[in-house]
N, C-alpha and C positions, 0 to 999 in steps of 0.2 A: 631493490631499486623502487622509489618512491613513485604512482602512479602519475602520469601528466594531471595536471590541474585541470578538471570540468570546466565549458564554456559556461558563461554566468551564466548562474539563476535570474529568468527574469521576475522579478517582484509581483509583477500582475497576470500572473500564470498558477492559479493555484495545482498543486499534487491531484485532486480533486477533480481538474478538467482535460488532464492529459489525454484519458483513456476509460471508456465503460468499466473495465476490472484493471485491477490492481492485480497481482498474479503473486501470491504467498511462496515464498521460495525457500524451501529446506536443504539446504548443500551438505551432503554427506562427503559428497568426492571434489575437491576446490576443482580439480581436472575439468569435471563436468560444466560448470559455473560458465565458460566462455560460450562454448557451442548451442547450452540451454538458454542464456539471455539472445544470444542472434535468432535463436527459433522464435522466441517468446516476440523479438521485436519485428522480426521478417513478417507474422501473425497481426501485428498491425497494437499490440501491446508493450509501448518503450517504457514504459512504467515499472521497475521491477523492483519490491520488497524482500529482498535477501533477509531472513530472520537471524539472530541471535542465538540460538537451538543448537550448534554443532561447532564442535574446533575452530573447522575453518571457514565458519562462515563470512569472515572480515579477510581471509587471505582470495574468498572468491569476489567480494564487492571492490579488492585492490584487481581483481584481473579484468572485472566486466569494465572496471571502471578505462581501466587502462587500453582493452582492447576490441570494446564495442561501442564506439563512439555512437549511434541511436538510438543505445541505452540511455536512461535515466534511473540510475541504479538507488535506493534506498536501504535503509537497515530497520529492519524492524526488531520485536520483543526488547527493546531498550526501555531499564527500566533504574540505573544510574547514570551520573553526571561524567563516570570513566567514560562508562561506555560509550555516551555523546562523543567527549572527545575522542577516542579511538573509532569510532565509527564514519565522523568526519574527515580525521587522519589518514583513513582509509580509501576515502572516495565515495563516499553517502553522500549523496546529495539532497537530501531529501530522510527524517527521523519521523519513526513509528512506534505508541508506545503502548501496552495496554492497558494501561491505566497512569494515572499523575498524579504526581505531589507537588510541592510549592516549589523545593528543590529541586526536583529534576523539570520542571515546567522552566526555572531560570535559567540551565542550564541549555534546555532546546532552544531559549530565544537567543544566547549569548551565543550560539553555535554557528548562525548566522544563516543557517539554510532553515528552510520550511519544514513545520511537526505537524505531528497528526496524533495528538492526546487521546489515549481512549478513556470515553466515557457509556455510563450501561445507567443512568439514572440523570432524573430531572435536575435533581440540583448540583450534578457535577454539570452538567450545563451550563447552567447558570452560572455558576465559579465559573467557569474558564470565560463567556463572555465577560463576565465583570474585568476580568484579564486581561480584552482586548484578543483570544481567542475566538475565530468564527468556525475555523476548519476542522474535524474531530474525529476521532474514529468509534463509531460503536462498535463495542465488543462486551462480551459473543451478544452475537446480536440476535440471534436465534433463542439462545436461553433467555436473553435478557426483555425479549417482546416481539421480536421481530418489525415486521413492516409492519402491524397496530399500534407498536409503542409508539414508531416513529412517525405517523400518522399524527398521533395524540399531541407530537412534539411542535409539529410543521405552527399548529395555531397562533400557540402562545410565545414560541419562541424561534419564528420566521428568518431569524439571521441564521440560527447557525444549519451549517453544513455538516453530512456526514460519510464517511468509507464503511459499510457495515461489512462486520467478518466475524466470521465463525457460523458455522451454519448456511451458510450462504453457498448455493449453487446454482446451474443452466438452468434448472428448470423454472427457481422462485427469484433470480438473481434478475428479471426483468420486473418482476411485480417490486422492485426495490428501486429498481431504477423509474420507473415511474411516477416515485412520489418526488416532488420540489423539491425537498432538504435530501435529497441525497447524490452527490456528484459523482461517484462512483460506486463498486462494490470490491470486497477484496475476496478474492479463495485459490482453493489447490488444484480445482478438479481438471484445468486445461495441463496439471502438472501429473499424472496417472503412476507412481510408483511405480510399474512396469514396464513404462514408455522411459522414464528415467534407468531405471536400469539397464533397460536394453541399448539406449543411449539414442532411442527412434525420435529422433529431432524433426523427422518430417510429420511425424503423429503429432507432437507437441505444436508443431509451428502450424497444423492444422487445427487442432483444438483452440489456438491461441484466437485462430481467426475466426470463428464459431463465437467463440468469446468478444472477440473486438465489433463482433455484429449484434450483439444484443441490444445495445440504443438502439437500433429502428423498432427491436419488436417491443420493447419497453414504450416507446411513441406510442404504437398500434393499439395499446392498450388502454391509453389516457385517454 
């Protein structure tokens, strides 16, 4: 059974301003997928990037889609035109990529919901504004410069926005949020492999909120 249709996307809402983190979602057990996005959103994070990584990862964005209406469920590591389509078919509302081509970049906009391109250098940048691209995702963003690349970026190239991931946690995941060009950050660590396993959804849904408070101390720091 096909999941209920998502209430529309509004257009001037970017992915970018829902939520401090973005919350990297690795679904090994689709099972998990329901009770793990109501933690994540009860935490005050409706933002969730279901990755691409496992079987069922598109059988868990049809169930959060279907049965956590606070959710705002995405798909991430898409990195063909199937996958757009099946990933939308699914109940993505919202596509995540790690990198882009010309192809799959016309793909994301024909998809008809919001993308998040990743880029890791100046002049993929650059490309995607000439695009009409402003929203972005750096990746990994730790190996790729961290928060001095994107420091370096904010001058010359003040439009675009970015989600950095990879490398990104509690501790440095505010000195990220601090800088102008960055609207959110994305990672795993409110997701603890052993809190998943156990299936301690009140740990998660506590970590999530630890996480949903990081904009104030990111302010504190500017």
């Amino acid at each position: 059974m096909s999941p209920s249709p998502p209430p529309p996307w509004s257009s001037h809402v970017s992915v970018l301003d829902l939520a401090p983190v973005l919350p990297v979602v690795v679904v090994d057990n689709p099972a998990d997928a329901v009770p793990l996005a109501r933690a994540l959103v009860a935490g005050g994070l409706p933002a969730i990037e279901v990755t691409l990584r496992t079987p069922g990862a598109l059988d868990a964005v049809r169930a959060i889609s279907a049965e956590v209406p606070g959710a705002v469920v995405g798909v991430g590591t898409v990195i063909t035109p199937t996958q757009v389509t099946d990933s939308v078919a699914a109940g993505g509302r919202f596509l995540v990529s790690p990198g882009w081509t010309d192809l799959l970049l016309r793909a994301m906009r024909a998809s008809g919901v919001p993308f998040l391109p990743g880029v890791s250098t100046a002049s993929e940048v650059v490309a995607l504004l000439e695009r009409g691209v402003r929203d972005m995702k750096f990746f990994p963003a730790g190996a790729a410069g961290g928060t001095a690349y994107l420091k370096s970026l904010a001058g010359p190239l003040p439009q675009a926005r970015f989600c950095p991931t990879g490398g990104v946690g509690p501790l440095n995941a505010p000195e990220y949020l601090a800088l102008p060009n960055v609207g959110c950050v994305g990672g795993t660590w409110m997701l603890p492999h052993d809190a998943v396993a156990a299936r301690d959804w009140a740990r998660i849904e506590g970590l999530a909120r630890e996480a949903a408070g990081l904009r104030k101390r990111a302010s504190a720091q500017v």
